[in-house]
C-alpha positions in Angstrom: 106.2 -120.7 -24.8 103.4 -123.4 -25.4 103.6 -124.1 -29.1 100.0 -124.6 -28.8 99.2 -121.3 -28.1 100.1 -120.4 -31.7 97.6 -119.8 -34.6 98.2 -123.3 -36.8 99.0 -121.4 -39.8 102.3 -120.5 -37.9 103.2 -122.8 -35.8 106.3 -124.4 -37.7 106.3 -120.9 -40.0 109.9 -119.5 -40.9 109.4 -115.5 -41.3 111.1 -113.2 -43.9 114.7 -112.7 -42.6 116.4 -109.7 -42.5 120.3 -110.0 -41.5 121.7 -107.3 -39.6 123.4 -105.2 -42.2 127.1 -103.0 -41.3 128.5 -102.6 -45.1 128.2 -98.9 -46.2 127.0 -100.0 -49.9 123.9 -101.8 -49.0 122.6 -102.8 -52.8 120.6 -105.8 -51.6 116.8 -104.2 -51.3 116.7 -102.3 -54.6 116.4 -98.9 -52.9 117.1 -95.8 -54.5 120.7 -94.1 -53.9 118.8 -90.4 -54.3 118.0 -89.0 -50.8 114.7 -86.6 -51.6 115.5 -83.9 -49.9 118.8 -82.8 -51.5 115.9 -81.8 -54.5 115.8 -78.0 -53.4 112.2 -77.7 -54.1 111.4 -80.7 -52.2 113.3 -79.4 -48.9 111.3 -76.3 -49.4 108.1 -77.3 -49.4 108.8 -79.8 -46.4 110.0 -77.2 -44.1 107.1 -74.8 -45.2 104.7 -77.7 -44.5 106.3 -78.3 -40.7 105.0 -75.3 -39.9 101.8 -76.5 -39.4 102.4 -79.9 -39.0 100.7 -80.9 -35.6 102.2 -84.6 -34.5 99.7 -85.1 -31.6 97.1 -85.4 -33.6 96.1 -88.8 -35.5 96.8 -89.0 -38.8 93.6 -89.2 -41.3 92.3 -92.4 -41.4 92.4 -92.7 -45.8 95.4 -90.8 -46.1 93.3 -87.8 -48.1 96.2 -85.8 -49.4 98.5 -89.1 -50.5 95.3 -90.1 -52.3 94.5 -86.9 -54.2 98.3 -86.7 -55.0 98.2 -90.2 -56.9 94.9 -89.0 -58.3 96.8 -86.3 -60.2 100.0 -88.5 -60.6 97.8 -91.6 -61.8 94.7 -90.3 -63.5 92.1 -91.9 -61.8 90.1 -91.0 -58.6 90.9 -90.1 -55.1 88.2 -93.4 -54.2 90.3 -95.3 -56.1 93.4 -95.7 -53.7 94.3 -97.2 -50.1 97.4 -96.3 -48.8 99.6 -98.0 -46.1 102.8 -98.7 -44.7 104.8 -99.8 -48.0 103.9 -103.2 -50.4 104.2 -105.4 -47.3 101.4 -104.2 -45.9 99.2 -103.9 -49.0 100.0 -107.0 -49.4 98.8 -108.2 -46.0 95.6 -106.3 -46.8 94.7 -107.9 -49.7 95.4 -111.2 -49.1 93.7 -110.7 -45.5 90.5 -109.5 -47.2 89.9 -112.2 -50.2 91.6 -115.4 -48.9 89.6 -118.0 -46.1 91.5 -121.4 -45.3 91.9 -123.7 -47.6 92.2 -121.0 -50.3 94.3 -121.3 -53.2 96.7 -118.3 -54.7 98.2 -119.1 -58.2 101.8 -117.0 -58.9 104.6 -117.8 -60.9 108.1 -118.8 -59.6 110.2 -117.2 -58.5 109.3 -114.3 -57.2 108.6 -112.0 -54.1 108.1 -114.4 -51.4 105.6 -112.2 -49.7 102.8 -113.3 -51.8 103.2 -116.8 -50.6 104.2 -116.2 -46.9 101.1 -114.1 -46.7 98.8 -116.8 -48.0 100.4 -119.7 -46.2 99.7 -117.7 -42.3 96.5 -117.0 -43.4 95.9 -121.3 -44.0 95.9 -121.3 -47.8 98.5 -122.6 -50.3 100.1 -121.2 -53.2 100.1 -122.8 -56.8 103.4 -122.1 -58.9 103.7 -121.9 -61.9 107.6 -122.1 -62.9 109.5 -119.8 -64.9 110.8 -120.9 -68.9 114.4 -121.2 -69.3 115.9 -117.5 -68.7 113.7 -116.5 -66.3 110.9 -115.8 -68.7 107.3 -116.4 -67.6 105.6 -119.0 -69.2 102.2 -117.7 -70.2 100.8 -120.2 -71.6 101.7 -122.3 -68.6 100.0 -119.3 -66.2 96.8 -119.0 -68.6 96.2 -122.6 -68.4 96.6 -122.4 -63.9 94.2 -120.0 -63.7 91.3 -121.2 -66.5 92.0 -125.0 -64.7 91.9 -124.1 -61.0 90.4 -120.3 -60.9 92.5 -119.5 -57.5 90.6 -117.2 -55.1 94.1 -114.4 -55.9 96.3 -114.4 -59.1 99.8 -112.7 -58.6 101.3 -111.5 -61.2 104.8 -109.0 -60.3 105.2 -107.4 -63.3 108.2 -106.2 -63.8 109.3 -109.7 -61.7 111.1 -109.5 -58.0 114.0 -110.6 -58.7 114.4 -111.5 -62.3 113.2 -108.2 -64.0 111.4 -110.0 -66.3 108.3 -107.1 -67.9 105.1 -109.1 -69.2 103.2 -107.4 -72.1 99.7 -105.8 -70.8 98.2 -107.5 -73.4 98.8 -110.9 -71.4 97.4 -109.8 -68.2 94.6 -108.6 -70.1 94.2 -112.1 -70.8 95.0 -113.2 -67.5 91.8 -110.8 -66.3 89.2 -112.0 -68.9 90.0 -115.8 -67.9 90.2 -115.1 -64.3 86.5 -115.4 -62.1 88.6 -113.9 -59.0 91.0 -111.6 -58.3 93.9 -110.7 -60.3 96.6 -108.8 -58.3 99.3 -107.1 -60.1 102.4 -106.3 -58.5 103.8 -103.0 -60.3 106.3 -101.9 -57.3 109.0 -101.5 -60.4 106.7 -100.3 -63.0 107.9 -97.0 -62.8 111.4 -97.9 -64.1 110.4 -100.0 -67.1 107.7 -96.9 -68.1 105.7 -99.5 -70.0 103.0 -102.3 -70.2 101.2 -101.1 -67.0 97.6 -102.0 -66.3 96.7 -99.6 -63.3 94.7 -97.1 -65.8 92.3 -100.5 -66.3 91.3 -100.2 -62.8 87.8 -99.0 -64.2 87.5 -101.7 -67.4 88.5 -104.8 -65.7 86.3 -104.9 -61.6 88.6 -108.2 -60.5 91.7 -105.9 -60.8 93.9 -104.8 -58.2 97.3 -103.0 -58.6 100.1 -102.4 -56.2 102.4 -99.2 -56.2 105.2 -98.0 -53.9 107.2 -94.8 -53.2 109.6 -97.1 -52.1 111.5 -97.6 -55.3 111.6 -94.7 -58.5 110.3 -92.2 -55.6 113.3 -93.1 -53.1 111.4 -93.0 -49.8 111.7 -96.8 -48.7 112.3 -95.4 -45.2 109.2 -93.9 -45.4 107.2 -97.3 -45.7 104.1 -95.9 -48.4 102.6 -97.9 -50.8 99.2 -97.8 -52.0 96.6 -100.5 -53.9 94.5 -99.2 -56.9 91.3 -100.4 -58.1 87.4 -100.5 -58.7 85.8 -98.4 -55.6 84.1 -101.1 -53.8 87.2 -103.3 -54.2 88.8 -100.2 -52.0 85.9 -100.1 -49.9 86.3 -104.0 -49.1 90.2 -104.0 -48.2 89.4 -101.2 -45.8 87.1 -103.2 -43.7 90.3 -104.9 -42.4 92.6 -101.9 -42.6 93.8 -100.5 -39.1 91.9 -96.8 -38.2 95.2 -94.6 -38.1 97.8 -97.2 -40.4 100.1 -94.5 -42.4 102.0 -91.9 -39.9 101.2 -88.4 -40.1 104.7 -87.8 -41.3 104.7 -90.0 -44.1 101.0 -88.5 -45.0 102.7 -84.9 -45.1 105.8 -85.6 -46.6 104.4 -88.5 -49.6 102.2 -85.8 -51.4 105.6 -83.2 -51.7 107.5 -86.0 -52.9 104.6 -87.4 -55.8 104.4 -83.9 -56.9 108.3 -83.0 -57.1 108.0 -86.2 -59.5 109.4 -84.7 -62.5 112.7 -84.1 -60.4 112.9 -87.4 -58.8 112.3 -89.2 -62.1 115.6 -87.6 -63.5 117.5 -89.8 -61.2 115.2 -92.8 -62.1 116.7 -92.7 -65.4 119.8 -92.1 -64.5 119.9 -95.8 -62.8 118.4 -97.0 -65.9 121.6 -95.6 -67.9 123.7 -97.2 -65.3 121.7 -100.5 -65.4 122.2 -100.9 -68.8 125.9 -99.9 -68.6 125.9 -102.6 -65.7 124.9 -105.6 -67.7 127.1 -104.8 -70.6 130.0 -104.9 -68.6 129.0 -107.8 -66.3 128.0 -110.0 -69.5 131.7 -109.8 -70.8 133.2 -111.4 -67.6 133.1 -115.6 -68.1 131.5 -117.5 -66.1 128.5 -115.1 -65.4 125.1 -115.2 -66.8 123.3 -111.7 -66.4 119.4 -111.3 -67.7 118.2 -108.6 -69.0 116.2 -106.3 -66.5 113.7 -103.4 -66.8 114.1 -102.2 -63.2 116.7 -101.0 -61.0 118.4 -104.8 -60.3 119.5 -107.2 -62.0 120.1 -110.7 -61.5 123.4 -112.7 -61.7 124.3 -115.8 -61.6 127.7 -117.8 -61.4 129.5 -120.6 -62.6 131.4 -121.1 -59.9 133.2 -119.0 -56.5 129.4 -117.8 -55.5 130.3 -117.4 -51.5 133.8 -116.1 -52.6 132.5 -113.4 -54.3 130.0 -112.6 -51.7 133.0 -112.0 -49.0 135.4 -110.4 -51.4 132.0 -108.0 -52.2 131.8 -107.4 -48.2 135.3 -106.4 -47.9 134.9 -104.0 -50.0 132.1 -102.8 -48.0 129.1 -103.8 -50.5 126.2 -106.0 -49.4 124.5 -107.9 -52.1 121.5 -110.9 -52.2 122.6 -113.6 -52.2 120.7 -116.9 -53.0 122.1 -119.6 -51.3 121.3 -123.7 -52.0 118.1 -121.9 -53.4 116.5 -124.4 -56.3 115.1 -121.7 -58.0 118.2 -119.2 -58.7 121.3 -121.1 -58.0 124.2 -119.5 -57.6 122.5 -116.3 -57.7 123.1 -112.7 -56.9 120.4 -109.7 -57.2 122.1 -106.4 -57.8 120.9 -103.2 -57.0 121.8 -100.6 -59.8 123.9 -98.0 -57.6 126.2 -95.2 -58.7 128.9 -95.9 -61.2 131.4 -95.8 -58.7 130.2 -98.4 -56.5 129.3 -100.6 -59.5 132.8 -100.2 -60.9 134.2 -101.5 -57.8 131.5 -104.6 -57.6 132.4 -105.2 -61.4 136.3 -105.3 -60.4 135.5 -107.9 -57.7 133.7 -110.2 -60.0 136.4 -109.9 -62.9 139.2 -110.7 -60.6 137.2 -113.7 -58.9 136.2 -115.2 -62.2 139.0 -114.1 -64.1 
């Protein structure tokens, strides 16, 4: 193929890899270990809904019944959601609506590399703002980025992909008043730290834009739903560029059972945060490893030494972490999904013996 032929934007672009996976402990994507549909009530209601489920038919275009479900679950109005398939492609959405060439996007580093890969194959650039010592976000340093250059999108992920790190809402309050443009809040996690969330500003602040999953607390990754929440005609604007028929009919009939079984599903979501917590007490007593604290369902490591050892000796025992090679930003690092005790015994074993 002519490399010619190629939009510019990607002609020497490197995509967002995913490695063929064949461990049977895959804790590398911070999914959720709790498969829906052993929930009795939520198997129920499934089949009963089958019943009338007609798949040659195309799904609504709005997703109507996922919306009025996070109406309920959120607080807010139906108008005030657009649903697709998972973050990724809210993502896409959003920074396909607000961002020409040339463009400038202002997040803080690191963190999920979406934001940037999404603005870099669109033609604009991304303007980092680094992380304080431990993986904290330096707000003063992010404040300042977005009075001086005003980017056309500021990304905030809050809790942070991968370091966990939870800002207070009273910062991305600030973050909103200073901001002439939009502020987009990543809150895929938000569900696990149960605190400092903005989405019920949606109606104060008319720059804001906040990103949800089912992926994570609600365990349906496989499903691929996430939704954006915000001001009506922000809605109204993303869906300009939002394909007819995006979400399944599938996903649009089996999302609305799973939001309103919530009650259910959130009893495993504090499970993991028991076992998170039991986690990094253990993995702060073995030497050599620096663990920070996390408000999500991962947490991120980092060694002294044996990184790529550790990484095999975890793959023989049939667990697949992240690992961050030669990266600048986490070296030596590991992300951890919080799993069942069992499975994080045996991943705490590995390290001790490795390190011991």
């Amino acid at each position: 193929m002519k490399t010619e032929w190629l939009r510019k934007t990607i002609a020497d672009f490197d995509p967002y890899f995913v490695a063929p996976i064949a461990e049977k402990h895959v804790i590398n994507a911070n999914e959720n270990y709790l498969n829906v549909l052993t929930i009795p009530g939520v198997k129920e209601e499934l089949i009963q809904a089958l019943d009338t489920f007609r798949p040659q038919i195309y799904p609504k275009p709005m997703s109507d019944d996922i919306r009025k479900a996070l109406a309920d679950y959120i607080g807010a109005k139906p108008e005030n959601f657009i649903v697709g398939n998972g973050g990724d492609e809210m993502i896409t959405y959003l920074l396909g609506t607000f961002l020409d060439p040339g463009d400038q996007i202002l997040i803080h580093s690191p963190t999920f590399d979406m934001y940037e890969l999404g603005a870099e194959t669109l033609g604009a650039s991304a303007i980092k703002v680094k992380d304080l010592p431990g993986y904290r976000r330096d707000q003063k340093g992010l404040l300042e980025a977005v009075r001086r250059y005003q980017p056309k999108v500021t990304v905030i992920c809050n809790p942070n992909n991968p370091t966990g790190d939870l800002l207070p809402r009273a910062f991305i309050e600030e973050v909103l008043k200073a901001a002439d443009n939009i502020v987009f809040v990543d809150e895929a996690y938000m569900e696990f730290a149960q605190k400092e969330s903005v989405i019920d500003l949606i109606d104060t602040y008319p720059n804001l834009i906040v990103l949800r999953t089912l992926s994570k607390a609600f365990a349906l990754a496989g499903m691929r739903c996430g939704y954006l929440a915000a001001d009506e005609a922000l809605i109204e604007a993303i869906a300009k560029i939002k394909a007819p028929y995006n979400l399944n009919a599938f996903t649009q009939l089996f999302a609305p059972i799973v939001i309103r079984h919530r009650e259910d599903i959130f009893k495993v979501r504090d499970a993991i945060c028991v076992e998170r917590d039991r986690l990094y007490a253990a993995m702060k007593e073995i030497p050599s490893v620096t663990v920070y604290p996390s408000c999500t369902n991962f947490l991120l490591v980092q060694v002294d030494k044996k990184q790529e050892e550790i990484f095999e000796a975890l793959r023989r025992k049939d667990i697949l972490v992240k690992i961050y090679r030669n990266s600048q930003d986490i070296p030596n690092g590991f992300r951890i999904s919080v799993t069942t005790k069992d499975v994080d015994d045996v991943l705490i074993s590995v390290f001790r013996e490795a390190l011991a």
